[in-house]
Backbone bond lengths (Angstrom), bond angles and torsions (degrees), N, CA, C in turn:
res aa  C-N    CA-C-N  psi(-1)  N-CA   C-N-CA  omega(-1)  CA-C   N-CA-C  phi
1 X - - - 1.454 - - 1.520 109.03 -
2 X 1.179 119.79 127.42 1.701 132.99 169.88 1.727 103.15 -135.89
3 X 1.357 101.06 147.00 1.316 122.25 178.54 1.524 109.81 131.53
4 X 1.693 117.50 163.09 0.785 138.62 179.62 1.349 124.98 -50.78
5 X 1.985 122.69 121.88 1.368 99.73 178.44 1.677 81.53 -132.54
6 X 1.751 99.13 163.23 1.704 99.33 169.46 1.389 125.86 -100.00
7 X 1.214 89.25 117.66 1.875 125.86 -175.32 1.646 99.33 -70.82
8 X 1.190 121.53 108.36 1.280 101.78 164.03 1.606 129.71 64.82
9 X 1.298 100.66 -1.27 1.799 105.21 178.19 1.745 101.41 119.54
10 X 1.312 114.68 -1.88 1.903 118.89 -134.08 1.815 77.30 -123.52
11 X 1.187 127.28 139.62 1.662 123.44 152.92 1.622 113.82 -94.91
12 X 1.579 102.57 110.50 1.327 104.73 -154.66 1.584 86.82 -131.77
13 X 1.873 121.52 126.18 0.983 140.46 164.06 1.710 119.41 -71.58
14 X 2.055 76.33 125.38 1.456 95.90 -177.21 1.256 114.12 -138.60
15 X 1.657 117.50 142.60 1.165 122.06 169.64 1.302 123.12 -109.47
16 X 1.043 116.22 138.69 1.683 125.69 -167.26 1.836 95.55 -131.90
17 X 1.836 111.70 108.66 1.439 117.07 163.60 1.047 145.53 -95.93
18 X 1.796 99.80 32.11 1.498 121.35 -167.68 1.299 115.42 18.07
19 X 1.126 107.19 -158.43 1.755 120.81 -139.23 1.311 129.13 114.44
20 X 1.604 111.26 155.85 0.992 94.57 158.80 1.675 137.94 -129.66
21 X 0.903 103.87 57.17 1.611 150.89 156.09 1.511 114.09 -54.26
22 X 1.790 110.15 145.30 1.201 112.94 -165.91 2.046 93.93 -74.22
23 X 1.357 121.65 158.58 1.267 110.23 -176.02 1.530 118.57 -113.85
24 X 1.961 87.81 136.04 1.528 109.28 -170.03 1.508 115.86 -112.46
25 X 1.038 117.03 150.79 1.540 154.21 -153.36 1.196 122.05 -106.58
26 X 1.645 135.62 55.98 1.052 123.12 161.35 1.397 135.10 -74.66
27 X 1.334 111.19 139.14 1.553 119.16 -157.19 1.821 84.27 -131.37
28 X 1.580 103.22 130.72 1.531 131.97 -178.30 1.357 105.06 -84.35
29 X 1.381 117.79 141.99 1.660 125.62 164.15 1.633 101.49 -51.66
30 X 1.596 99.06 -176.93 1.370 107.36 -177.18 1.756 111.91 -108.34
31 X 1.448 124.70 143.07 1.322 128.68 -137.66 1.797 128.77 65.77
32 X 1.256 95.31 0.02 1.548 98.37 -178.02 1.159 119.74 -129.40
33 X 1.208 145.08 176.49 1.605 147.91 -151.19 1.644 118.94 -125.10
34 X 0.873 117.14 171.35 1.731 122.96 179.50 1.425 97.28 -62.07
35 X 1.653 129.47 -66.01 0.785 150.81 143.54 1.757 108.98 25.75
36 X 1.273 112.09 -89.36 1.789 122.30 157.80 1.649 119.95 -17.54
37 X 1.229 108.05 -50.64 1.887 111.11 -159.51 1.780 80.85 -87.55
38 X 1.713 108.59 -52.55 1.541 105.16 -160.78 1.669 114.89 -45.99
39 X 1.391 117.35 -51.09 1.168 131.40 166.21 1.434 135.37 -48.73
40 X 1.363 118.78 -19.20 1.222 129.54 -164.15 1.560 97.78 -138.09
41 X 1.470 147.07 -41.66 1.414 144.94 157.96 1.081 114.95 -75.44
42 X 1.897 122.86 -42.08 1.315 109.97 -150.94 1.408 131.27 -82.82
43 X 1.587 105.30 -5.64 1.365 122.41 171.62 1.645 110.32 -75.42
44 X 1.406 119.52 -54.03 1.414 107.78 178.44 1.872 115.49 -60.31
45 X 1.451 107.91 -8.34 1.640 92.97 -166.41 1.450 87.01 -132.91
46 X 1.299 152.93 7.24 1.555 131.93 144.42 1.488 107.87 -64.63
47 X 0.759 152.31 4.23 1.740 148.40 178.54 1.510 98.24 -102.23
48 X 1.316 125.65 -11.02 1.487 117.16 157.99 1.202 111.61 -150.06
49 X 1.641 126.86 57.42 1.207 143.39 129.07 1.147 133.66 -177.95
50 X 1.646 151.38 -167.66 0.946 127.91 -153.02 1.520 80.02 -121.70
51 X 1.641 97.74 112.06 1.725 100.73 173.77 1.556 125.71 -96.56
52 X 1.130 128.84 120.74 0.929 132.37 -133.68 1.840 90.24 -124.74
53 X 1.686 126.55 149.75 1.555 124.57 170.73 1.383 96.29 -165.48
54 X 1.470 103.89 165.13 1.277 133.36 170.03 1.308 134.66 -147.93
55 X 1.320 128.96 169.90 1.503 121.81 -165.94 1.564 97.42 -119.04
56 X 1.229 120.62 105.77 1.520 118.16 -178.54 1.792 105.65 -75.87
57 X 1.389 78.88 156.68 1.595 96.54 174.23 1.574 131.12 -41.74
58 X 2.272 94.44 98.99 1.259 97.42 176.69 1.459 100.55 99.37
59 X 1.403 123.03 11.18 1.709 136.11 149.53 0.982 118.72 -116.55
60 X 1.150 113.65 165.85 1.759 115.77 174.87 1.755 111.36 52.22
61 X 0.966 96.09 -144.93 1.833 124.59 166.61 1.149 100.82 -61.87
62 X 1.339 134.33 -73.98 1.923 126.40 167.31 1.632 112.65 -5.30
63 X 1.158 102.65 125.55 1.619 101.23 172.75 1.586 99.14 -96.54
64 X 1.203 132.88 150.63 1.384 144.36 153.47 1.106 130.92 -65.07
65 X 0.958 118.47 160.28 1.995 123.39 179.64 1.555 104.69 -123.69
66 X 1.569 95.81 -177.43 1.162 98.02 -173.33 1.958 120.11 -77.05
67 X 1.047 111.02 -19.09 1.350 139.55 -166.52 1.912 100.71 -53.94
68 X 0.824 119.92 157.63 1.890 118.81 -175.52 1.422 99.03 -93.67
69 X 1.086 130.75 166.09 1.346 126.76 -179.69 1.856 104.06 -97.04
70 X 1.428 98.49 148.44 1.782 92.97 171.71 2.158 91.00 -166.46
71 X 1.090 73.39 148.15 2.190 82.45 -178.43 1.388 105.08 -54.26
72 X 0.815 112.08 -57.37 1.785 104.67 -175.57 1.376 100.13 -51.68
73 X 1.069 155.59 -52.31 1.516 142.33 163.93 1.824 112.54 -44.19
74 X 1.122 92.14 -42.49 1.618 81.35 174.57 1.420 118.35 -99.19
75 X 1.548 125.29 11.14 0.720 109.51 173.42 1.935 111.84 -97.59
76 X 1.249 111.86 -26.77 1.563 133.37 126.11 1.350 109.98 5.00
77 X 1.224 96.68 -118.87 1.676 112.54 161.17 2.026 115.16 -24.86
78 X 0.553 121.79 -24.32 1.561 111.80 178.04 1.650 104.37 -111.60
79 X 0.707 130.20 -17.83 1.862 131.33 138.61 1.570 121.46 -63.50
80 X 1.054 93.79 -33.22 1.799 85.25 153.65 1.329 126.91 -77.25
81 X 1.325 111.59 -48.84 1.522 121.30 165.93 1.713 113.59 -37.82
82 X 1.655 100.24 -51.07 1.410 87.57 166.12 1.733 152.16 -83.61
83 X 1.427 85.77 -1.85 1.384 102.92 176.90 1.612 110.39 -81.79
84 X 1.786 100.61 -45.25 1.678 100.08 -179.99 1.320 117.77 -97.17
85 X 1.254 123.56 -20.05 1.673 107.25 174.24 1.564 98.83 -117.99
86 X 1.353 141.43 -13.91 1.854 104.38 160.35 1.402 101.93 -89.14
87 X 1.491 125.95 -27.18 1.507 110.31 173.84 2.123 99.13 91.92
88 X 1.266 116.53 19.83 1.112 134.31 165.82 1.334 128.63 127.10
89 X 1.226 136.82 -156.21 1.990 134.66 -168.18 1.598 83.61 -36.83
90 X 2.248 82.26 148.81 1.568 89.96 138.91 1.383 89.44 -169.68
91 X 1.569 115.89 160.25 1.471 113.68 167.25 1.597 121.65 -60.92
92 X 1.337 107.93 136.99 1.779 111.34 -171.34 1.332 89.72 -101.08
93 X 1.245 113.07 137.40 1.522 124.61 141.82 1.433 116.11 -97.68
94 X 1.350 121.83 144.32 1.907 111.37 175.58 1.359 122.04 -174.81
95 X 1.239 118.08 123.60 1.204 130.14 -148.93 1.369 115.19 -102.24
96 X 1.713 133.29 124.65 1.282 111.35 -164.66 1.337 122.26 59.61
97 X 1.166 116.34 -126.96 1.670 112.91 -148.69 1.977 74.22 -87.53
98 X 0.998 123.99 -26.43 1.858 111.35 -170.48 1.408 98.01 -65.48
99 X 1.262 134.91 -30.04 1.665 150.57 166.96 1.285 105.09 -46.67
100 X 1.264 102.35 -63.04 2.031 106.74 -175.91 1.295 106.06 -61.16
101 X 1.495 133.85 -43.42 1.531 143.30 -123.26 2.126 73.76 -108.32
102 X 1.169 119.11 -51.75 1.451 129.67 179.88 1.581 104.73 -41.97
103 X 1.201 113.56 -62.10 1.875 137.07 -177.34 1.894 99.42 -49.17
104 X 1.266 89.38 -58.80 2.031 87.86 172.00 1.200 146.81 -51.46
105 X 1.971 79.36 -44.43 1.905 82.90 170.57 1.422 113.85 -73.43
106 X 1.453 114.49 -22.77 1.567 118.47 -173.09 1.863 109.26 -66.19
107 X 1.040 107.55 -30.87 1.635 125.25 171.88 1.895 115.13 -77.08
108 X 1.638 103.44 -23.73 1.499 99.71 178.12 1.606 102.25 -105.86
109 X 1.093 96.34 -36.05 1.771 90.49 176.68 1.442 112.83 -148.73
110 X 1.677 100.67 102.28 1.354 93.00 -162.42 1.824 102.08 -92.46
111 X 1.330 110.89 -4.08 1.487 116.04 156.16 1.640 119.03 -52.81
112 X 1.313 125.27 -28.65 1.616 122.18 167.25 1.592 124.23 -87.58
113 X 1.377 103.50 7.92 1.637 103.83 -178.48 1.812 100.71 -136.92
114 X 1.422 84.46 132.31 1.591 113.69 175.70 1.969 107.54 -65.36
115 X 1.819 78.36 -99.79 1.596 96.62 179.65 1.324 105.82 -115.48
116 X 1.276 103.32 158.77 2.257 89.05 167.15 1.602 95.96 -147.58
117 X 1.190 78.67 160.01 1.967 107.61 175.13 1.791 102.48 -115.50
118 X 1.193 97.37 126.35 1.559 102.89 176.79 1.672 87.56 -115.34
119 X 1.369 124.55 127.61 0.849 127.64 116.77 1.820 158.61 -89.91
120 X 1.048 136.64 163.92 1.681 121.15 -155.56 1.325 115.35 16.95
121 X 0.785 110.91 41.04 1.835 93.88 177.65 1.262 112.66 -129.67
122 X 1.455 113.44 151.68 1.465 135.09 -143.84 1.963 94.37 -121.56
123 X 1.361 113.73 137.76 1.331 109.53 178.69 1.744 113.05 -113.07
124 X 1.388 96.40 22.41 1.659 112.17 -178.44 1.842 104.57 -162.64
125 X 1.544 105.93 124.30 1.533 108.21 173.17 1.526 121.12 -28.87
126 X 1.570 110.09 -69.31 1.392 113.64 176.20 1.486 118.18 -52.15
127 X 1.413 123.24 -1.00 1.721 111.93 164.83 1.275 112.43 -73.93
128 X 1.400 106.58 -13.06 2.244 100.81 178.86 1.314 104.31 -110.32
129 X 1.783 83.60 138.26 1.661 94.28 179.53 1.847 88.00 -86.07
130 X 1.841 83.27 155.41 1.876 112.76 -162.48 1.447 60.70 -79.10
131 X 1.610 104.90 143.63 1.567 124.46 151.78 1.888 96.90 -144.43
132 X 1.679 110.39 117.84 1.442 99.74 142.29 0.897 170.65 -13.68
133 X 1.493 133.82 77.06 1.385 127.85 -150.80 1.421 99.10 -88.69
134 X 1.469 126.78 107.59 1.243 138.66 -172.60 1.826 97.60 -83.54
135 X 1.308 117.88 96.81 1.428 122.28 166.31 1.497 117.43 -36.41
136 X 1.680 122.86 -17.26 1.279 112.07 179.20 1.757 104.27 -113.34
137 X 1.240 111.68 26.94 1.787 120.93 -176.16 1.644 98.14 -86.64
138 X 1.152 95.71 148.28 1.938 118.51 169.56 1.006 93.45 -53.49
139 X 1.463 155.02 -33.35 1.517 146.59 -136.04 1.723 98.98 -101.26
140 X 1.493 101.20 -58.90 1.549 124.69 177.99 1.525 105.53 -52.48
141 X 1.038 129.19 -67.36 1.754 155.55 -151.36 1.518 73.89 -67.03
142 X 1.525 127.84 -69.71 1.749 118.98 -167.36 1.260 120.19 -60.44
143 X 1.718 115.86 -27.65 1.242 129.54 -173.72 2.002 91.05 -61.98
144 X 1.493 107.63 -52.64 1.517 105.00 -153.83 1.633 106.03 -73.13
145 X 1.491 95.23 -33.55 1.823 98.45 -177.43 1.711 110.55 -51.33
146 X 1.651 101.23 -40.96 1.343 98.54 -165.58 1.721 109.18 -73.70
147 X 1.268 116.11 -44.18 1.598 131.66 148.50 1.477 113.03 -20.28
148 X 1.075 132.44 -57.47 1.745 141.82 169.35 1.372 97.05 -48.72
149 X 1.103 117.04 -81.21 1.548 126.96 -179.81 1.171 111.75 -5.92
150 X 1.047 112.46 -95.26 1.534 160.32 158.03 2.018 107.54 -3.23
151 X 1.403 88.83 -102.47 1.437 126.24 -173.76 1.470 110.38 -37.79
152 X 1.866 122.77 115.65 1.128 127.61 164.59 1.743 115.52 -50.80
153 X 1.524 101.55 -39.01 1.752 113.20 -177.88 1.344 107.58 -49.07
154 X 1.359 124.91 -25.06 1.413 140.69 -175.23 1.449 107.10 79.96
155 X 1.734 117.36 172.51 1.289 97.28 169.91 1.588 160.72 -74.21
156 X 1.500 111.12 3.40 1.380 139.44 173.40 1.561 106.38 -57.12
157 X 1.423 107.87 -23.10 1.484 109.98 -151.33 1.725 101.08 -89.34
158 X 1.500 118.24 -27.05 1.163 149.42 -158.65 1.748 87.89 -54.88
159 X 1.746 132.89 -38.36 1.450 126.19 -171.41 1.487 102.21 -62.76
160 X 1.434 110.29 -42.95 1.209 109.75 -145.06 1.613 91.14 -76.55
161 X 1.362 123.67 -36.35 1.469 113.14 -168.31 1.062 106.61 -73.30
162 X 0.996 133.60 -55.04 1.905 124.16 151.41 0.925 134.39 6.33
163 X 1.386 106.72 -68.35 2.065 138.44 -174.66 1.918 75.50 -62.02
164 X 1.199 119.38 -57.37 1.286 105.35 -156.89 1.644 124.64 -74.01
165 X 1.647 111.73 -24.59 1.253 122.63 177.67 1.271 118.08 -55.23
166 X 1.766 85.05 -45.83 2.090 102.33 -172.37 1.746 104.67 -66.19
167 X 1.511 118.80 -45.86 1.156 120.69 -166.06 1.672 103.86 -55.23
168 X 1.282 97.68 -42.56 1.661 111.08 178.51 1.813 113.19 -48.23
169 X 1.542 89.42 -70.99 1.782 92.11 -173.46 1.374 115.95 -59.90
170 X 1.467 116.57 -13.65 2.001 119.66 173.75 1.414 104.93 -65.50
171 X 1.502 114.17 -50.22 1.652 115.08 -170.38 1.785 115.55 -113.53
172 X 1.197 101.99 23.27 1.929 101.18 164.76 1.257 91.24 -174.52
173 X 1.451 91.06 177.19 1.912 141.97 -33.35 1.769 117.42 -24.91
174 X 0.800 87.92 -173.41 2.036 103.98 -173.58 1.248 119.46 -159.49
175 X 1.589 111.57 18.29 1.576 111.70 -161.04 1.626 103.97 -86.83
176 X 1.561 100.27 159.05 1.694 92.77 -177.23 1.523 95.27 -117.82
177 X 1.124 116.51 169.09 1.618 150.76 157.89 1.271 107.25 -27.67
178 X 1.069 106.71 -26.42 1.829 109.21 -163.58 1.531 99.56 -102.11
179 X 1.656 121.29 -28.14 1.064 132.97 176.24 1.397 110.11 -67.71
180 X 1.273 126.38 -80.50 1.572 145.81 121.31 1.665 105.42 45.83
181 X 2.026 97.25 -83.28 1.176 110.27 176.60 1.409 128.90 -35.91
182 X 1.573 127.63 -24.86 1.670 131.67 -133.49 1.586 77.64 -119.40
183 X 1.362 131.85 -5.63 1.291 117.05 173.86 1.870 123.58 -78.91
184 X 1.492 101.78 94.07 1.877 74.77 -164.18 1.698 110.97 -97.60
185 X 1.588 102.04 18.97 2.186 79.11 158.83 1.387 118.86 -39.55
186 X 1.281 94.18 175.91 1.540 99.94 136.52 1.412 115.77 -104.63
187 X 2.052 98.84 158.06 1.580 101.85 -166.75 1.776 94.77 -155.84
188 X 1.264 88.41 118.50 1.532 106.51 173.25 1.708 85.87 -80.91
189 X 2.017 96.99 136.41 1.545 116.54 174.73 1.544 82.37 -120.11
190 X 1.828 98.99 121.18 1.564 99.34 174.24 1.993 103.72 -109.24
191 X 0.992 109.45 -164.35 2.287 88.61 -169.41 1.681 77.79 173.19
192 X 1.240 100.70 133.78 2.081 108.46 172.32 1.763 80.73 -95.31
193 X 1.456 95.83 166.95 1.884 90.61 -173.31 1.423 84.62 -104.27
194 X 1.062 138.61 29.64 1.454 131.61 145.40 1.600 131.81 -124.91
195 X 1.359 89.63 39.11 1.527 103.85 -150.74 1.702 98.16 -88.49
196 X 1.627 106.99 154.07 1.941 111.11 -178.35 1.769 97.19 -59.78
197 X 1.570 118.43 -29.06 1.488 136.96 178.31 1.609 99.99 -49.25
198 X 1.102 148.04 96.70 1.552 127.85 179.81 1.516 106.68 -79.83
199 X 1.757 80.27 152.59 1.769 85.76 -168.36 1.819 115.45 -71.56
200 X 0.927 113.88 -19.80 1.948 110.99 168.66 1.783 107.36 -70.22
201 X 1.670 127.96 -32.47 1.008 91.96 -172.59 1.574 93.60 -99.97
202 X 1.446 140.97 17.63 1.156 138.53 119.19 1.562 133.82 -9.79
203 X 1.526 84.61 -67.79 1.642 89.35 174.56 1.100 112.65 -80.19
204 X 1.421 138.50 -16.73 1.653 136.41 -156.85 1.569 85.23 -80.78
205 X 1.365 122.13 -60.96 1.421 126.19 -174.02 1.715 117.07 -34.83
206 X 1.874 93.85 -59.16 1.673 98.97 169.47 1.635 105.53 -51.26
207 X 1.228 129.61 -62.51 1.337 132.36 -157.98 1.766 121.24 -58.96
208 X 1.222 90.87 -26.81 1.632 122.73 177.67 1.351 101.71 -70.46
209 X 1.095 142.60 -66.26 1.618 157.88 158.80 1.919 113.79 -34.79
210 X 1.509 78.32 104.18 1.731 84.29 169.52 1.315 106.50 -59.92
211 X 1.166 168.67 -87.28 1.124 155.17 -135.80 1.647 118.65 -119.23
212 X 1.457 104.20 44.68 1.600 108.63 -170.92 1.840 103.83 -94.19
213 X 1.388 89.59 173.63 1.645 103.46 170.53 1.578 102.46 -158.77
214 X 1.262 104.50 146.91 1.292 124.49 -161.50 1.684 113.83 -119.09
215 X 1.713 116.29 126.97 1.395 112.61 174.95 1.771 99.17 -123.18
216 X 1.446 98.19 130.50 1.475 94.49 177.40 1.583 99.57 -112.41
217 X 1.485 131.93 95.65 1.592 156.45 -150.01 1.532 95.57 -94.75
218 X 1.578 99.36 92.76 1.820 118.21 -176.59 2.047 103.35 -53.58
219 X 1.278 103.53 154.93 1.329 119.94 176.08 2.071 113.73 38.60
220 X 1.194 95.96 42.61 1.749 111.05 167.03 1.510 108.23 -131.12
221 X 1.286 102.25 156.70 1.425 119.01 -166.11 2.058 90.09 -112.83
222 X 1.581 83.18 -169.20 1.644 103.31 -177.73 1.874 107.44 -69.96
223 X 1.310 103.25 -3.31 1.365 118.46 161.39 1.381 126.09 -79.34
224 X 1.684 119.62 -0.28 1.237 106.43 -167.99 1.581 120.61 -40.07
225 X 0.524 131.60 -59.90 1.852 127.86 -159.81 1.124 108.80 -52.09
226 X 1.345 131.62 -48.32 1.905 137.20 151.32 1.140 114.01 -28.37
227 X 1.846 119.26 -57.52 1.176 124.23 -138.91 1.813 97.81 -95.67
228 X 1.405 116.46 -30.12 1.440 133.66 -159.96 1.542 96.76 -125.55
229 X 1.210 151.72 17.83 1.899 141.31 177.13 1.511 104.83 -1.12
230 X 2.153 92.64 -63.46 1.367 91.86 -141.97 1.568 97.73 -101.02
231 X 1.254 126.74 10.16 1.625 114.07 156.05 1.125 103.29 -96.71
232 X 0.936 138.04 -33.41 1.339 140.05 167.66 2.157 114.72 -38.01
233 X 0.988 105.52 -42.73 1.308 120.56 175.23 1.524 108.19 -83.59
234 X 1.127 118.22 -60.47 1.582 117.30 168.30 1.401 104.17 -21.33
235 X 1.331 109.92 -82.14 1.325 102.21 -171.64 1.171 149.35 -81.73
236 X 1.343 109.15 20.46 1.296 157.36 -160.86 1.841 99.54 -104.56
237 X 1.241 113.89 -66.87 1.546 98.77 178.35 1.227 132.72 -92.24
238 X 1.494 133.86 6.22 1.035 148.55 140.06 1.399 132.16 -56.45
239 X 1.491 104.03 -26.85 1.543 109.25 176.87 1.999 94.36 -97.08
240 X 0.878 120.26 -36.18 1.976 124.36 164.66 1.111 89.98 -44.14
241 X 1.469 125.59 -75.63 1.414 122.84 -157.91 1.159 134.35 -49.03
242 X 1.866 107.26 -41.52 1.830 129.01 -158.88 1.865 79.04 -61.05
243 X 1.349 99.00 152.60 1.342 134.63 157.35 1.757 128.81 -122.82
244 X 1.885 89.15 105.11 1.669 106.95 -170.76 1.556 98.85 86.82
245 X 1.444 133.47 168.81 1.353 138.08 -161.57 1.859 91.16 -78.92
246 X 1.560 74.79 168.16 1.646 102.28 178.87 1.565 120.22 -56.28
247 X 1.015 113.96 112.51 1.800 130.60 170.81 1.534 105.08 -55.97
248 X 1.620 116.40 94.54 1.784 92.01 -176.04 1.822 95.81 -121.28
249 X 1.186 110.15 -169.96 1.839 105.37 -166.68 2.097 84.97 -92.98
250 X 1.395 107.88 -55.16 1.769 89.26 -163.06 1.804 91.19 -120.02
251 X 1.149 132.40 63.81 1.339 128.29 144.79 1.231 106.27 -11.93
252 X 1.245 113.23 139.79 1.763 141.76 167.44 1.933 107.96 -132.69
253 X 0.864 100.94 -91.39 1.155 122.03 -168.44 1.646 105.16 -37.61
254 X 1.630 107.70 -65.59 1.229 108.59 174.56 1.632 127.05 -65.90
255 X 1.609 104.68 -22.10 1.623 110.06 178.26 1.546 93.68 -58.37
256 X 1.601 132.81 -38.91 1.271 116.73 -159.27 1.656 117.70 -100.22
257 X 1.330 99.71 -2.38 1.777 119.90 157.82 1.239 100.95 -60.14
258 X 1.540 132.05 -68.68 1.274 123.01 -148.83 1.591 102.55 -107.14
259 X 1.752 127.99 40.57 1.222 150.60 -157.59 2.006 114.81 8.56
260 X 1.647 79.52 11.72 2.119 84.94 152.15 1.597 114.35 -20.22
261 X 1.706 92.23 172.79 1.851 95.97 142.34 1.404 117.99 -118.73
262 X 1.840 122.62 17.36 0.989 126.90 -126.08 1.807 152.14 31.63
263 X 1.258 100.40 16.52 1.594 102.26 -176.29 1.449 98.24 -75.49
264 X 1.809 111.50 163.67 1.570 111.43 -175.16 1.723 87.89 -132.74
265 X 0.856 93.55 169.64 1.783 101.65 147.86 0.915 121.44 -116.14
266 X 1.812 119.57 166.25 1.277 123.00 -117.50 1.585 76.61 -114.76
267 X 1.627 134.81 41.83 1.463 138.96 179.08 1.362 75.47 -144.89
268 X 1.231 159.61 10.91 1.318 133.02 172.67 1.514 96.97 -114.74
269 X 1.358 135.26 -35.04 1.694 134.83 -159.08 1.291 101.56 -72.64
270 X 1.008 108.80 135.17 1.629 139.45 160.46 1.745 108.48 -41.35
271 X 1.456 108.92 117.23 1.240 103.25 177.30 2.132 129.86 -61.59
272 X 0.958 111.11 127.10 1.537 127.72 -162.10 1.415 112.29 -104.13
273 X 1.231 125.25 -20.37 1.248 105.72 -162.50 1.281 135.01 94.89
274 X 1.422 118.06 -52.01 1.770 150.06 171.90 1.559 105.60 -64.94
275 X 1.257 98.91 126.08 1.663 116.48 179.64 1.344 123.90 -54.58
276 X 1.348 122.86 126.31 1.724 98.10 -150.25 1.856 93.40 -92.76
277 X 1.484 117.16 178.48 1.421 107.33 161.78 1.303 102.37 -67.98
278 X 1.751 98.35 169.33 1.632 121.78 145.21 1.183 122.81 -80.11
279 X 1.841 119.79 122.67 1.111 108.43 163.50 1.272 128.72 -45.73
């Protein structure tokens, strides 16, 4: 099912690729469309669940209003989405600002979210490095072509959402560590190691997160999901899948989450290969 349903008062395009699969939540960067994740995630992960996207207000097919953009509106809006078209929880995936907008709803209603995948995304302004959006760059020019496409506003409208994206990513999010902390899914933190996302407040995010895990995805940019689909998915349904936290041989980090000492028994370790002792 694709087409328009009303979000909030708003006719906001959604696709739903049934299944019958537990149901997931992709949420689009900002300037870009459902369209992006569906094309490049949604094939490896509709064959084991019912993946579900939308074009928020003033992307994609979504027409815009007059209103400025800020996450708490979209994070709003995608709690509605889940209340009226999955009809309750589902794991979010979300990329960029769908990452941040993902992190919120988990803090406003952590009854509508399963598991989530944050990718690039920053839960405080100062985690992105300022990079130039050169209006005559391959990046921009694709951003607007696909915007034309798309967009009831038509393409004239494409400056103004811009003016509004950028104004957005200069002055939010604002969330702290302490905020961060109270989220207890689990949440894969994914980061290209060349990403505008820097890799320390990368990790602060993972480290911040009671039950996170962290992939830092060599030779990708703030494009990962374009640039990487299918590692990107790899590691993507294995961490959906695991049941209860990660089984590892010498835990640290997590032995001192769950005030362990890390020891396992020798019926819990992951098979290795390596000769075990004799009792």
């Amino acid at each position: 099912m694709a087409g328009f349903l009303d979000i909030d008062g708003h006719p906001t395009w959604v696709e739903d690729r049934g299944g019958a699969g537990v149901p997931l939540l992709l949420l689009h960067g900002g300037l870009s469309n459902s369209d992006a994740l569906l094309n490049t995630l949604g094939a490896g992960l509709s064959s084991h669940y019912r993946v579900i996207a939308f074009d928020r207000r003033g992307h994609g097919y979504t027409a815009d209003t007059d209103a400025d953009f800020h996450y708490d509106d979209m994070a709003r809006e995608t709690i509605s989405v889940l209340e009226t078209v999955v009809g309750g929880p589902a794991h979010l995936v979300g990329w960029s600002d769908g990452g941040i907008v993902a992190l919120l709803v988990a803090l406003a209603r952590p009854d509508l979210v399963k598991k989530m995948v944050v990718i690039s995304a920053n839960y405080d302004v100062d985690g992105v490095q300022q990079v130039e959006m050169d209006p005559d760059s391959p990046v921009f020019q694709e951003l607007g072509r696909a915007y034309a496409e798309r967009s009831p506003d038509g393409p004239g409208h494409f400056e103004e959402v811009a003016r509004k994206a950028m104004q957005l990513i200069s002055s939010e999010p604002s969330l702290k560590t302490s905020q961060i902390s109270r989220i207890q899914q689990a949440v894969l933190v994914t980061v290209g190691d060349d990403d505008i996302v820097t890799l320390p407040h990368a990790i602060s995010l993972y480290e911040a997160l009671p039950n996170g895990q962290l992939a830092v995805v060599p030779g990708t940019s703030h494009g990962l999901p374009m640039e990487r689909p299918a590692t990107l998915t790899s590691l993507i349904l294995p961490f959906l899948e695991e049941d209860g936290p990660p089984k590892t041989l010498m835990p640290v980090r997590r032995a001192r989450m769950s005030g362990g000492n890390g020891e396992r028994t020798r019926g819990d370790m992951p098979e290795t290969g390596m000769p075990q002792r004799a009792s």
